[in-house]
C-alpha positions as CSV (number, residue, x, y, z in Angstrom):
1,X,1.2,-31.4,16.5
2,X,4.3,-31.1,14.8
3,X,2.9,-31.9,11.3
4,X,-0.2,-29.3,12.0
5,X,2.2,-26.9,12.3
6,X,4.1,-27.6,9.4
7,X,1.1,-27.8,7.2
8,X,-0.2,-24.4,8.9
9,X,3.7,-22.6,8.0
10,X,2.8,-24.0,4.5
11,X,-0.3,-22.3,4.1
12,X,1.0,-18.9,4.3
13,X,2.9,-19.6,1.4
14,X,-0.3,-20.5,-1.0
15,X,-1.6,-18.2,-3.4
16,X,1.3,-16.6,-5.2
17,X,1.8,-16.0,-9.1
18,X,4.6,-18.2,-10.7
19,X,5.6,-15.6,-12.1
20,X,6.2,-14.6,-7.8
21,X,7.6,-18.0,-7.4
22,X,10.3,-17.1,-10.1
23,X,11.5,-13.9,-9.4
24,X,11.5,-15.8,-5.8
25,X,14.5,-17.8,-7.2
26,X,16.1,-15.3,-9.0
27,X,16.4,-13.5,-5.9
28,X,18.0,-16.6,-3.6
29,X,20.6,-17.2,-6.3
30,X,21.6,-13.3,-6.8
31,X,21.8,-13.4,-3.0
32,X,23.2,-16.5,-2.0
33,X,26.4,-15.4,-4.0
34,X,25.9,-11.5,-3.0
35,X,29.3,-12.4,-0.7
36,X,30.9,-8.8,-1.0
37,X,28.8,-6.7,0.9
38,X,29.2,-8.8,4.1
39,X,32.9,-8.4,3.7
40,X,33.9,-5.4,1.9
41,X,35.2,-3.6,4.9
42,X,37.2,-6.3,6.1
43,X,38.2,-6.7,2.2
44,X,39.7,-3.4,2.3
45,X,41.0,-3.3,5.8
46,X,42.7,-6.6,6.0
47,X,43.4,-7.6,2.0
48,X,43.9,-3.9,0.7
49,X,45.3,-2.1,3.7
50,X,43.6,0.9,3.6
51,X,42.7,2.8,6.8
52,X,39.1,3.6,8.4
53,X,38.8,7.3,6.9
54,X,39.8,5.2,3.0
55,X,37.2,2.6,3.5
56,X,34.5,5.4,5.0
57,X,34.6,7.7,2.0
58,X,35.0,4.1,-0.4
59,X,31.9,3.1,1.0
60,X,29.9,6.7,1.1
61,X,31.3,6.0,-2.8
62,X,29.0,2.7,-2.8
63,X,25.9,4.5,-1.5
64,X,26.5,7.6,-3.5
65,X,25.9,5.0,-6.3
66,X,23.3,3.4,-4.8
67,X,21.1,6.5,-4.8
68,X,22.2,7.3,-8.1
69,X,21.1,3.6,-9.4
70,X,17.7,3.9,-7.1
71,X,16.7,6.9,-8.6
72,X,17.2,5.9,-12.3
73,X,16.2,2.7,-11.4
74,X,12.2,4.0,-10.6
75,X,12.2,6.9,-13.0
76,X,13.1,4.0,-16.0
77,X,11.0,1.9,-14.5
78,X,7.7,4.3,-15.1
79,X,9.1,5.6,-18.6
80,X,10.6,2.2,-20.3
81,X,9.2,-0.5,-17.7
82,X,10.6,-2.4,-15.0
83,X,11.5,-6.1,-16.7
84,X,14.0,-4.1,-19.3
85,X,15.7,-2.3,-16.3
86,X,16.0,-5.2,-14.2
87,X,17.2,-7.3,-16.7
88,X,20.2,-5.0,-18.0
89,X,21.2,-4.2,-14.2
90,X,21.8,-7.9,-13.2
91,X,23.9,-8.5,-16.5
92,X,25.9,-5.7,-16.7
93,X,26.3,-4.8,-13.0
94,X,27.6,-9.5,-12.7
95,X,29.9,-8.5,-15.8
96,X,31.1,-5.6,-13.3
97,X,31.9,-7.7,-10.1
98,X,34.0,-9.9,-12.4
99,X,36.4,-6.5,-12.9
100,X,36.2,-5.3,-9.5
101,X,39.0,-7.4,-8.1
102,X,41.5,-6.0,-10.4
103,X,40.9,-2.3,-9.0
104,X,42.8,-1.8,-5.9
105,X,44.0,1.8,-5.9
106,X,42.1,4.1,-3.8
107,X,41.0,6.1,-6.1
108,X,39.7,3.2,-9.3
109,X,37.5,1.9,-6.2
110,X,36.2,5.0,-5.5
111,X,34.9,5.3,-9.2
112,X,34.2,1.6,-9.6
113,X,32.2,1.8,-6.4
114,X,30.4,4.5,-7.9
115,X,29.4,2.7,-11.1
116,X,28.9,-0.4,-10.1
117,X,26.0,0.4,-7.4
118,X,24.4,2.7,-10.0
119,X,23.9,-0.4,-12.2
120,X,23.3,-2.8,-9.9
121,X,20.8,-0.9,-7.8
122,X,18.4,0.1,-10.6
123,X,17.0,-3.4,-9.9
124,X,16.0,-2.3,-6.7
125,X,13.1,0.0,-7.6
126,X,12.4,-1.7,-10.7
127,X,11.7,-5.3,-8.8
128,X,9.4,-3.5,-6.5
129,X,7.6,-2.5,-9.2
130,X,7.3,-6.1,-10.4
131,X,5.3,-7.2,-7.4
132,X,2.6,-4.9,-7.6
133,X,2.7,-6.2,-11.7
134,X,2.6,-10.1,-10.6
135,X,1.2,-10.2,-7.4
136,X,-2.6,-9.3,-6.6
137,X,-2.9,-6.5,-3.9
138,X,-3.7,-8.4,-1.2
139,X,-1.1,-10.7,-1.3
140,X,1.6,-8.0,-1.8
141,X,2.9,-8.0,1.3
142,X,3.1,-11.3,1.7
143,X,4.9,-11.4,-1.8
144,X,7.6,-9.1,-0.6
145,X,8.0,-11.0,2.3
146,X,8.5,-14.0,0.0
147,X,10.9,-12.5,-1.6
148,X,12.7,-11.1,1.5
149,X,12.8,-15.0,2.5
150,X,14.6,-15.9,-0.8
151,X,17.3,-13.1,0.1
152,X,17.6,-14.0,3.6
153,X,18.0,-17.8,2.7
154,X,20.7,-16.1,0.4
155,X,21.7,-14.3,3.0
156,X,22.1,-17.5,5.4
157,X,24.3,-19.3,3.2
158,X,26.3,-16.5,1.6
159,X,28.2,-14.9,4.6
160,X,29.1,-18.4,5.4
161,X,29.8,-19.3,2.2
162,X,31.6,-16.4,1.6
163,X,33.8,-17.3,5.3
164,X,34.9,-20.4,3.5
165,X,35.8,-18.7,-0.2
166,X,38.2,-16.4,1.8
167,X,39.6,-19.2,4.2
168,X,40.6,-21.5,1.3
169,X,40.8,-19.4,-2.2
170,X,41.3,-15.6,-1.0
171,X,38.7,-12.8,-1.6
172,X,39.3,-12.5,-5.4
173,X,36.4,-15.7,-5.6
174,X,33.9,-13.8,-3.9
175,X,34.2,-11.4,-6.9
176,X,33.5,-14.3,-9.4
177,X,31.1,-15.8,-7.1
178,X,28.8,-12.2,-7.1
179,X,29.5,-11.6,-10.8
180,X,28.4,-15.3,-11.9
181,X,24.9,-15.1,-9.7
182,X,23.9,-12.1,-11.2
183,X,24.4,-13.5,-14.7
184,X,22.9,-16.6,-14.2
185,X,19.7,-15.5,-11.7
186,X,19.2,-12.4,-14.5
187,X,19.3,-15.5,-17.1
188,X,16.5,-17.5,-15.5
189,X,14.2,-14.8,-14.8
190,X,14.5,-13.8,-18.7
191,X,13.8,-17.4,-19.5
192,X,10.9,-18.0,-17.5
193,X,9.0,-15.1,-17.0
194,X,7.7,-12.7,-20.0
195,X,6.8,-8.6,-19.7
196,X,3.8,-7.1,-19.4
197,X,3.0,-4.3,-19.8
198,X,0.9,-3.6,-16.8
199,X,-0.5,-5.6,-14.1
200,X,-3.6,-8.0,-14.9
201,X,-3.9,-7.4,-10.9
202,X,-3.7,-3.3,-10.9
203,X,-6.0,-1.3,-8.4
204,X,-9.0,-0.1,-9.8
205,X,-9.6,2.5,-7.2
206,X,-6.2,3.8,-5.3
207,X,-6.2,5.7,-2.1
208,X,-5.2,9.3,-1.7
209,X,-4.9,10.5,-5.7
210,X,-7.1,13.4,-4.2
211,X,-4.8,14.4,-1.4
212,X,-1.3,13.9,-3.0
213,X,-0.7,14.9,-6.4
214,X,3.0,14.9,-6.1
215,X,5.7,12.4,-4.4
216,X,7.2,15.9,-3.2
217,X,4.1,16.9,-1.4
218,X,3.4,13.9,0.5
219,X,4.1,14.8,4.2
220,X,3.2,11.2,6.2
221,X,5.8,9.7,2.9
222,X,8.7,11.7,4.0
223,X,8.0,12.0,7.5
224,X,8.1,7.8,7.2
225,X,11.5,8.2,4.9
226,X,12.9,10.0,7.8
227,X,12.2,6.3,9.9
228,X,13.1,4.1,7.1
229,X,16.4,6.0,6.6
230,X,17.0,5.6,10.2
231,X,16.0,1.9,10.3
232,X,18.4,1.3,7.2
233,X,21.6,3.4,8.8
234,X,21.4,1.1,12.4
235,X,21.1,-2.2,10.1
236,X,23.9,-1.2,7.8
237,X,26.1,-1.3,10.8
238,X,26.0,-4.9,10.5
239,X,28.1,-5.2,7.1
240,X,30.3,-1.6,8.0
241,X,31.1,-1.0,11.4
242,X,30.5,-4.3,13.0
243,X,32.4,-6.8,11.2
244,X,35.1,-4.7,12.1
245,X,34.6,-4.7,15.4
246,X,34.1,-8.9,15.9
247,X,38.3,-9.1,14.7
248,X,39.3,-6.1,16.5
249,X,37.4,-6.4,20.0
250,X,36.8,-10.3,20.1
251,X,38.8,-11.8,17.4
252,X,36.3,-13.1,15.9
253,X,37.7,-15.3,11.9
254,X,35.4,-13.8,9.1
255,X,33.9,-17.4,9.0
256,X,32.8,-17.1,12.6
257,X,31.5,-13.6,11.5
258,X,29.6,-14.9,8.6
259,X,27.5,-17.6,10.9
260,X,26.1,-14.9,13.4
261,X,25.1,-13.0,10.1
262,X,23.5,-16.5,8.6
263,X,21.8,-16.4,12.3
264,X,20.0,-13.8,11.4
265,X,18.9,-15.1,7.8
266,X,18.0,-18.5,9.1
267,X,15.8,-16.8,11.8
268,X,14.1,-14.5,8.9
269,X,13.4,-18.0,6.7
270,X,11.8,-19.7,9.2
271,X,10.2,-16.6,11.4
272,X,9.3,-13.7,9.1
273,X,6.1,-15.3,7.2
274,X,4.4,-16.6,9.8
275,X,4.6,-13.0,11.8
276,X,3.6,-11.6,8.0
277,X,0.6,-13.4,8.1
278,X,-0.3,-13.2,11.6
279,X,-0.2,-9.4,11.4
280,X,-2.0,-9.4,8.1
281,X,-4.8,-11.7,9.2
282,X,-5.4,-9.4,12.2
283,X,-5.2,-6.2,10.5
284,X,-2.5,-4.7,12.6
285,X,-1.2,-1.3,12.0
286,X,1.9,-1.9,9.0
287,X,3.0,1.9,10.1
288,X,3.0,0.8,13.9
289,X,4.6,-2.4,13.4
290,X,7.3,-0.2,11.5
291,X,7.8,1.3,14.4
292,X,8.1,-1.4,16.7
293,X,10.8,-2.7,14.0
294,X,12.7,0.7,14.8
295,X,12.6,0.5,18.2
296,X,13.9,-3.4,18.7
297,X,16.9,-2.0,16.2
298,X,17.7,0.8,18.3
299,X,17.5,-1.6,21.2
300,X,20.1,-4.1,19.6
301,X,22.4,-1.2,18.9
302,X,22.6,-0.3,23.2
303,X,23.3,-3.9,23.7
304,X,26.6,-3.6,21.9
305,X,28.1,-1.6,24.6
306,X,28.3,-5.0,26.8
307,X,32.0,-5.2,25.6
308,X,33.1,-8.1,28.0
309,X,31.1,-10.9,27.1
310,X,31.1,-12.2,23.4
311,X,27.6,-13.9,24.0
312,X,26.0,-10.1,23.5
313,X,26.6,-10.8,19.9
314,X,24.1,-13.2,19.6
315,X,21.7,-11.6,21.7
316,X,22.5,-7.9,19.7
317,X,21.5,-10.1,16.2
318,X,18.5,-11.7,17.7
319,X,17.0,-8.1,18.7
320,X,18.5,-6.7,15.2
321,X,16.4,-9.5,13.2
322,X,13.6,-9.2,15.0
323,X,13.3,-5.4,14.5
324,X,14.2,-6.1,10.6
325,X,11.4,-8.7,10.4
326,X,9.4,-5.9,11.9
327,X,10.0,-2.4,9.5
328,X,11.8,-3.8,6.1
329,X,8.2,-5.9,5.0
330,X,6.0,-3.3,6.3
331,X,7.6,-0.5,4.9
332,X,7.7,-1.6,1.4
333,X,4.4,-2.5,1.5
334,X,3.6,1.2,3.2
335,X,5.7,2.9,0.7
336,X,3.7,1.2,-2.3
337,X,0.6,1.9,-0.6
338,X,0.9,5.8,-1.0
339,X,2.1,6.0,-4.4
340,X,-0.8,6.8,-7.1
341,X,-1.1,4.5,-10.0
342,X,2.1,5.3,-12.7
343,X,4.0,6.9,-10.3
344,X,5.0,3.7,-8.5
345,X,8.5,4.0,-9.9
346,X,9.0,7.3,-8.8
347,X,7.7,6.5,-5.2
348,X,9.9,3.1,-4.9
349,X,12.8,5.3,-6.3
350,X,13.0,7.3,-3.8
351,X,11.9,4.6,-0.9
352,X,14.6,2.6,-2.1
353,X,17.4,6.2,-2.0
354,X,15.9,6.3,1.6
355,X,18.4,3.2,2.4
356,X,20.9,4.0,-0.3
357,X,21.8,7.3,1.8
358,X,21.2,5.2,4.6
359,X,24.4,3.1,3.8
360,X,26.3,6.9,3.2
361,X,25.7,7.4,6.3
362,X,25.8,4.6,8.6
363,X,29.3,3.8,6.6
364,X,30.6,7.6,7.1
365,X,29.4,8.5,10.6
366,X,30.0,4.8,12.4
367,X,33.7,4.3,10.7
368,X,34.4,8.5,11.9
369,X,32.8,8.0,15.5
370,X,35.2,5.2,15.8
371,X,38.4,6.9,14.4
372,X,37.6,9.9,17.0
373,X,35.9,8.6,20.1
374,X,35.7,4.4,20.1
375,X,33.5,2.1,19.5
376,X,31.1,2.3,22.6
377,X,30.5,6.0,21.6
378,X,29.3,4.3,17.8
379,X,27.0,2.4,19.9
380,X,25.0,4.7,22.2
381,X,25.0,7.2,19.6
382,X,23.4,4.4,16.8
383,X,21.2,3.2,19.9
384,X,19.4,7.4,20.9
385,X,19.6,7.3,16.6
386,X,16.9,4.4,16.9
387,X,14.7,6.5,19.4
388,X,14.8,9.3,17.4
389,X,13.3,7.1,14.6
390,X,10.6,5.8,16.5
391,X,9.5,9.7,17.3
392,X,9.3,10.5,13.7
393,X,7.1,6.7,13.3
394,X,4.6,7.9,15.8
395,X,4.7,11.4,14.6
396,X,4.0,9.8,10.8
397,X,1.2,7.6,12.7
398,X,-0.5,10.9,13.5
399,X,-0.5,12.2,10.1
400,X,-1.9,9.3,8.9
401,X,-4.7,9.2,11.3
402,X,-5.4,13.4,10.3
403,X,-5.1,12.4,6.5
404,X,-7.9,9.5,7.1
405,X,-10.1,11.9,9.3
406,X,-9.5,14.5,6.0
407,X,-10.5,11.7,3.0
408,X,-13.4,10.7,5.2
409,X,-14.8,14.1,5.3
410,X,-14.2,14.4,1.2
411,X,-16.0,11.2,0.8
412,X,-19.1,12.5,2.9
């Protein structure tokens, strides 16, 4: 029984490109030593001393960047092509890290912030773009979900990882450690996997070029941003407000912090691609599922309020994955579904500066809710932020079912 079900998790992994299974293990080693993020708030609390309202605006400064980097990122990515862009953003953005630890005034990490999330993140749209190049359209999803696994197996082992760097050598290595990974996963990809110009695997006939003839005036798209944004500012609470709130509440070490985040990439490794499948294979709604993703998040997000018991912690992440397994797959694959063919750039862009202002804000608003009011106030307003979400998901659910009864009536 055990070896049937083995064989039957293999099989959703068949099918795949090897050009997939490459930028598959680029991905894990970018991630595995992506060990900043996880900590840069303790980083700058504990190690650099600045206060709450310092680190806020220093990490609005990383998704100011961000957007800057996702937007460039897709635009480039249409005009010069995605395996150039994604290729100078590793290597320049590792060369980066490696000077990062050096800046410690308030104001350089402002600016470094800045410009190192512009480079880093035009990889962003520009590796969304690979898949629909590499990967055939009906394993897209489930390409994106493989690649999702490689950086939540990088995720598993990074925070803990990352615990260990800080325990025994400080958190100047996790600056080496990030810089090096992007080098060397940027190295391999080059190596192993050559351009092309477009995909051997491109749509012949794509939805909706009738109905939407700008990115701008694509209601049910930005309708759906306004859920994905929301999605992305409850789960960014896990590397700005909450890591913060394991020392200060229940003393948790940043190693003990960085296993309940490898919790959740363990459970993603092992979970995530058999749920893919499953809701692929029976045609589910991706938009719905979405918004089931939204509503588990929100969910996790109330449960942080039990403040007496440090078992809620693992409970919170289990609800948090499970809503991230949920939206994140399903709304790449939604987002790349609307946009017409050559204007996938464009459309990833601005998907992708959906969770780049996402990060602005969960940074901004969680760390000032604090400062004013206290944690439990972050908490129920993060938690009614996640309903809200799910409003706008069935509200983009009904556009989508008008749009269809629209195109159907064009077609006749």
């Amino acid at each position: 029984m055990i070896q049937q079900a083995f064989h039957k998790y293999i099989d959703n992994f068949r099918g795949f490109s090897r050009e997939i299974w490459v930028l598959t293990l680029v991905t894990f080693i970018n991630r595995a030593g992506t060990m900043v993020l996880p900590f840069l708030s303790l980083y700058l609390k504990e190690d650099l001393h600045f206060n709450l309202n310092q680190i806020s605006w220093i990490l609005v400064s990383f998704g100011v960047g961000s957007m800057t980097g996702s937007w460039l990122g897709g635009k480039l990515s249409d005009k010069i092509g995605f395996y150039k862009i994604m290729i100078f953003s590793l290597f320049v953005s590792g060369l980066m890290f490696f000077g990062l630890q050096f800046i410690t005034s308030y104001v350089g990490l402002l600016i470094a912030m800045f410009l190192i999330m512009t480079v880093a993140d035009m990889f962003r749209p520009a590796m969304f773009v690979s898949l629909g190049a590499y990967a055939k359209p009906e394993n897209r999803t489930r390409a994106l979900t493989l690649v999702r696994l490689a950086i939540n197996l990088g995720f598993a082992a990074g925070p803990a990882l990352g615990g260990l760097i800080i325990l025994y050598i400080g958190y100047k290595g996790l600056f080496w450690v990030d810089g090096a990974t992007c080098i060397l996963s940027i190295i391999v990809f080059a190596l192993l996997v050559k351009e092309k110009a477009r995909s051997p695997y491109q749509d012949k006939k794509h939805p909706g070029e009738v109905l939407r003839a700008s990115v701008f005036k694509d209601h049910v798209f930005w309708v759906f941003l306004g859920m994905c944004l929301i999605t992305g500012i409850l789960f960014f609470q896990l590397f700005t407000t909450i890591p913060i709130y394991h020392k200060e509440h229940f003393n948790l070490t940043e190693l003990q912090t960085g296993l309940l985040l490898t919790l959740n990439g363990v459970l993603v490794f092992f979970l995530e691609m058999p749920i893919v499948s499953y809701i692929e294979k029976h045609n589910l709604n991706r938009l719905k599922i979405v918004v089931y993703g939204c509503l588990a998040m929100g969910i996790s997000l109330f449960l942080m309020m039990v403040n007496f018991w440090s078992g809620i912690l693992i409970v919170m992440m289990l609800f948090m994955t499970f809503g991230e397994m949920f939206a994140f797959p399903f709304a790449n694959s939604f987002a790349m579904s609307r946009a017409p063919k050559g204007h996938e750039g464009r459309y990833m862009a601005i998907f992708t500066m959906s969770y780049s202002l996402a990060h602005i804000l969960s940074a901004k608003t969680g760390m000032k809710l604090i400062e004013s009011f206290g944690y439990q106030t972050n908490w129920f307003f993060m938690g009614s932020l996640g309903l809200v979400g799910v409003l706008l998901g069935y509200y983009a659910l009904k556009l989508v079912k008008k749009e269809n009864k629209t195109r159907f009536q064009l077609e006749k």
